[in-house]
C-alpha positions as CSV (number, residue, x, y, z in Angstrom):
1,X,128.1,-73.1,-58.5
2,X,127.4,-69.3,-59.2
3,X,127.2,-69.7,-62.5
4,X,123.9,-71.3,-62.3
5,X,122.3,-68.2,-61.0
6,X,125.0,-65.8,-63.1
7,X,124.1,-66.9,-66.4
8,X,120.3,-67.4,-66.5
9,X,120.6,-63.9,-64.5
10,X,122.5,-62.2,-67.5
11,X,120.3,-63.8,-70.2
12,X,116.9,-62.3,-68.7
13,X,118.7,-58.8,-67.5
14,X,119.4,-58.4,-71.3
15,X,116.0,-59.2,-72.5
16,X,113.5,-57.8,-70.0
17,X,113.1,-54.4,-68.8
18,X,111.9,-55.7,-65.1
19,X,114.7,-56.5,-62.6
20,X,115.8,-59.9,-62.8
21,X,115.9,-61.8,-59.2
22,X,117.7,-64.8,-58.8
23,X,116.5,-67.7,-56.6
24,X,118.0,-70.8,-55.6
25,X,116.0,-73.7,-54.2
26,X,117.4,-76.7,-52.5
27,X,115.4,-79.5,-51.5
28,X,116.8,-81.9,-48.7
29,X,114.9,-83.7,-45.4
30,X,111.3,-82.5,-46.1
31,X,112.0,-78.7,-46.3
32,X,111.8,-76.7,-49.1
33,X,115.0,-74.1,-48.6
34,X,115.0,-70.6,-51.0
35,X,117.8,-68.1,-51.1
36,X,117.7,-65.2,-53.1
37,X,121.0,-64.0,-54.0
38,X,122.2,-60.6,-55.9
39,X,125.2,-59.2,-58.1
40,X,126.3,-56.5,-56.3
41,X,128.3,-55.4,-60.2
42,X,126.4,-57.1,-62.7
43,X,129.6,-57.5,-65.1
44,X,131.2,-59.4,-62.2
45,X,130.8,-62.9,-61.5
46,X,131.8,-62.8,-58.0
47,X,129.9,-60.0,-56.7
48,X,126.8,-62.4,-55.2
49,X,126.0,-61.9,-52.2
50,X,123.0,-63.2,-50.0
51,X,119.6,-61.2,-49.9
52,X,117.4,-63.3,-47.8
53,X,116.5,-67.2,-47.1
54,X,113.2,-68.6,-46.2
55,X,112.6,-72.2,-45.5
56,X,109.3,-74.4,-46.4
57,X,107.9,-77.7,-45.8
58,X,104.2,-79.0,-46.5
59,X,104.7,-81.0,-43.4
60,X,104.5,-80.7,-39.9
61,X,107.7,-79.1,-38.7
62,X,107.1,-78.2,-35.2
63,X,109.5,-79.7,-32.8
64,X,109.6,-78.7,-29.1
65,X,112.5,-78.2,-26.6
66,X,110.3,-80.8,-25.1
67,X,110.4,-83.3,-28.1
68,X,114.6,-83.0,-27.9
69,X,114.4,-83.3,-24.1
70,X,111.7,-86.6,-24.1
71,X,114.2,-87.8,-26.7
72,X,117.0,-87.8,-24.3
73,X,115.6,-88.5,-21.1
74,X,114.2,-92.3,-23.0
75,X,117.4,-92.9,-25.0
76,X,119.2,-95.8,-24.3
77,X,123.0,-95.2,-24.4
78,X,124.9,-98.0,-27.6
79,X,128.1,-99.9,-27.6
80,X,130.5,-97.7,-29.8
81,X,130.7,-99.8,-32.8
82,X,134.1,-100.3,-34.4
83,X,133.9,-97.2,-36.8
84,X,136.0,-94.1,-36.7
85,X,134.4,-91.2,-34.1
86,X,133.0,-89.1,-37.2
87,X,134.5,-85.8,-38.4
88,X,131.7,-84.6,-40.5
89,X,130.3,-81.0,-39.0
90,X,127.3,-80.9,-41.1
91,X,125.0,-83.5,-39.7
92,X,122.6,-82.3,-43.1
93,X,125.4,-83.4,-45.6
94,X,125.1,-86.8,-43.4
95,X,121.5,-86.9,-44.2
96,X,121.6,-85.7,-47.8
97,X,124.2,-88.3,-48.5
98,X,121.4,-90.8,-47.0
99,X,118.7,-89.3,-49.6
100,X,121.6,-89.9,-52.3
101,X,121.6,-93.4,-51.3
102,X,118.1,-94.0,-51.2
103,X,117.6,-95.1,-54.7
104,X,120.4,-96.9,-55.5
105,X,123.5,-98.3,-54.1
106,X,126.8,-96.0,-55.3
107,X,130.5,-96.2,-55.1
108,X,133.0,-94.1,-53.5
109,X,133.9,-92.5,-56.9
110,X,130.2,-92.0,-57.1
111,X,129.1,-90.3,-54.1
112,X,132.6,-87.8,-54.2
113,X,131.6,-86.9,-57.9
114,X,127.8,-86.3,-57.0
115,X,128.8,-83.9,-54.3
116,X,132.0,-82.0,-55.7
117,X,133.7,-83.6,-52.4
118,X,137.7,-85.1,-52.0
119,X,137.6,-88.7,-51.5
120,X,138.7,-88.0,-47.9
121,X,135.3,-86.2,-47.3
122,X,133.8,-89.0,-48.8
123,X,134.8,-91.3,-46.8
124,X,134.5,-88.9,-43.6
125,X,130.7,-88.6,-44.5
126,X,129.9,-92.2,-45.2
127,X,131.6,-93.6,-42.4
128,X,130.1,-90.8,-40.2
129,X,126.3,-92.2,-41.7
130,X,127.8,-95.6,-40.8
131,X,128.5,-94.6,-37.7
132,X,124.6,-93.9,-37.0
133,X,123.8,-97.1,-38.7
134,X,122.3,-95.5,-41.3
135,X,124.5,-97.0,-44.5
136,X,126.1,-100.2,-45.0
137,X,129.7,-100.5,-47.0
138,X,130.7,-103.5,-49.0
139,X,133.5,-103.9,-51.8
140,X,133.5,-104.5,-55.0
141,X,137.5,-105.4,-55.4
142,X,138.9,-102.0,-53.7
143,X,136.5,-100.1,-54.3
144,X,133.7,-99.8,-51.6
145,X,130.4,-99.6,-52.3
146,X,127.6,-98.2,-49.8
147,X,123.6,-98.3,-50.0
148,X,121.5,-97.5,-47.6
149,X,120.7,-99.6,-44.5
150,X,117.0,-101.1,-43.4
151,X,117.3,-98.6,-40.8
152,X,118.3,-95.9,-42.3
153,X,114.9,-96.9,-45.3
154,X,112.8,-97.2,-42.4
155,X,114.1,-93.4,-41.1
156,X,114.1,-91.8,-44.3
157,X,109.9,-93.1,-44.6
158,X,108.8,-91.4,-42.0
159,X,107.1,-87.7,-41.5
160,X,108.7,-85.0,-40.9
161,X,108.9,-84.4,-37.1
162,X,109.4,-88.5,-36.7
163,X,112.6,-88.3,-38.8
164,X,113.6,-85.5,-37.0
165,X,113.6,-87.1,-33.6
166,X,114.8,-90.6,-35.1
167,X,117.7,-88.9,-36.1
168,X,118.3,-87.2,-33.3
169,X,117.9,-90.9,-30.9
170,X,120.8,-92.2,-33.4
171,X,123.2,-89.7,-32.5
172,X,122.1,-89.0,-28.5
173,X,122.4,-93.1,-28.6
174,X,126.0,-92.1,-28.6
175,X,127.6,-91.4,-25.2
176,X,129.9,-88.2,-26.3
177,X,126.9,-86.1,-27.8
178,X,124.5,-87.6,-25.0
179,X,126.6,-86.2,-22.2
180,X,127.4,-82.8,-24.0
181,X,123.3,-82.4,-24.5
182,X,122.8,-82.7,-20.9
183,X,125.4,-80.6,-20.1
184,X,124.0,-77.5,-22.3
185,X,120.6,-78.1,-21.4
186,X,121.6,-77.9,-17.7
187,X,124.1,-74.6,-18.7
188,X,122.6,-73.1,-21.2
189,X,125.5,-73.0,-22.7
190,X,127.6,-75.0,-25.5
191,X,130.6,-76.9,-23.9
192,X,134.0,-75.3,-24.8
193,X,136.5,-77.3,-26.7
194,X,138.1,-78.8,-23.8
195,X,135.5,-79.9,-21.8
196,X,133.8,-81.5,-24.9
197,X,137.0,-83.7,-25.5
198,X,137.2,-84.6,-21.5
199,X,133.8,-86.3,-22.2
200,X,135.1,-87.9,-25.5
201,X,138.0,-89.1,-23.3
202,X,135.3,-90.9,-21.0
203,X,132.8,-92.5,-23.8
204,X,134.8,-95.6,-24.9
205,X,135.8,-94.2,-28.4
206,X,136.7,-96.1,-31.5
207,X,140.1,-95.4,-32.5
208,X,141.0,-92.2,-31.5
209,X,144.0,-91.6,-29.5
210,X,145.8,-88.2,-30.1
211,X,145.2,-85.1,-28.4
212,X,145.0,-83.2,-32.1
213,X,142.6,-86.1,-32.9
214,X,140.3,-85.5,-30.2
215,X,140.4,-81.9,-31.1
216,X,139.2,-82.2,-34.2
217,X,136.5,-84.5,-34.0
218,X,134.8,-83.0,-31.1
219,X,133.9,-79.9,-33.9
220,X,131.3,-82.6,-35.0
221,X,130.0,-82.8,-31.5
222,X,129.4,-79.4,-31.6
223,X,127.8,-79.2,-34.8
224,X,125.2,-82.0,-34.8
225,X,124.1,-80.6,-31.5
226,X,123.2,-77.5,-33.0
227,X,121.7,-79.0,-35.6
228,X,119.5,-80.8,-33.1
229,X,118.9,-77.8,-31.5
230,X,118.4,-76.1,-34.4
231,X,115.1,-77.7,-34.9
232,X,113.5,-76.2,-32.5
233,X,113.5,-73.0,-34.6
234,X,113.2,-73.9,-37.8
């Protein structure tokens, strides 16, 4: 919300002579992540824009092409399990959702109130979290509960650069992404749209039949890949 940087922003810009700079910190898989933003019109709460961002971890964050590629050259290729093909882009909001989890057990109603989300994106996130194994869902009457699973404790224990790859074995464990991988690491290049849902067409998927459908969901091939790929620079 821009208020939380807009209002402590106006407070000190009215009592201090020195300029005022605004920094947000978010804190989410081990790294420490600051943006600084600005207000371009000071009387104008929707003049922010983005100055710079900077990311920090007190751990070993180094990962290798190498590390991705020894990933997939040892994983072993699962059964899709009988859980809709996610459509969830961010693979971090998948992992922060996990963090969420960590302590306690939470509802739907919970998880779409602690992130601001629609209960739709809830349930695209959870079930894209139980897709990986990472949570379990039970009920409580109609309304489903999730925690996390002993996987996903186990995952979320480990250092840095071990979570990383863990992660990264959970979704290249999945035919669709494994093949798309190869395919850029042979190219160089990301697969287009089309060629992305021919090899969703040919991995066995849960549940999804219509072209539109395929469409759609391939968007989350695209973007957990470059978050795998990601790591290497970050």
């Amino acid at each position: 919300m821009v208020r939380q940087l807009y209002y402590p922003f106006r407070v000190w810009q009215s009592r201090v002579t020195k300029p005022v700079r605004s920094l947000f910190l978010v804190y989410s898989n081990g790294v420490y992540r600051l943006y600084e933003y600005a207000f371009q019109d000071i009387n104008n709460y929707n003049s922010l824009v983005l100055v710079g961002q900077k990311n920090y971890s007190v751990e070993d964050t180094a990962i290798e092409i190498t590390d991705i590629q020894a990933v997939l050259q040892k994983v072993m290729i699962a059964t899709e399990p009988q859980i809709p093909f996610p459509q969830a882009d961010s693979f971090e909001r998948v992992i922060n959702i996990c963090e969420l989890l960590s302590e306690q057990e939470l509802s739907r109603n919970d998880v779409t109130e602690q992130y601001a989300f629609d209960v739709r994106q809830t349930n695209y996130y959870t079930d894209a979290a139980r897709y990986l194994g990472l949570l379990e869902k039970r009920k409580d009457g109609i309304m489903p509960i999730y925690r996390l699973s002993d996987m996903g404790k186990r995952i979320l224990g480990l250092k840095y650069k071990q979570r990383q790859l863990a992660y990264c074995n959970l979704i290249l464990s999945h035919k669709a992404f494994c093949d798309t991988l190869r395919k850029y690491l042979e190219s160089g290049n990301m697969s287009s749209t089309g060629e992305i849902v021919q090899i969703m067409k040919a991995s066995n998927l849960y549940n999804v039949g219509s072209e539109s459908t395929f469409e759609r969901r391939s968007s989350t091939i695209k973007g957990w890949l470059n978050w795998i790929l990601g790591l290497v620079n970050e």
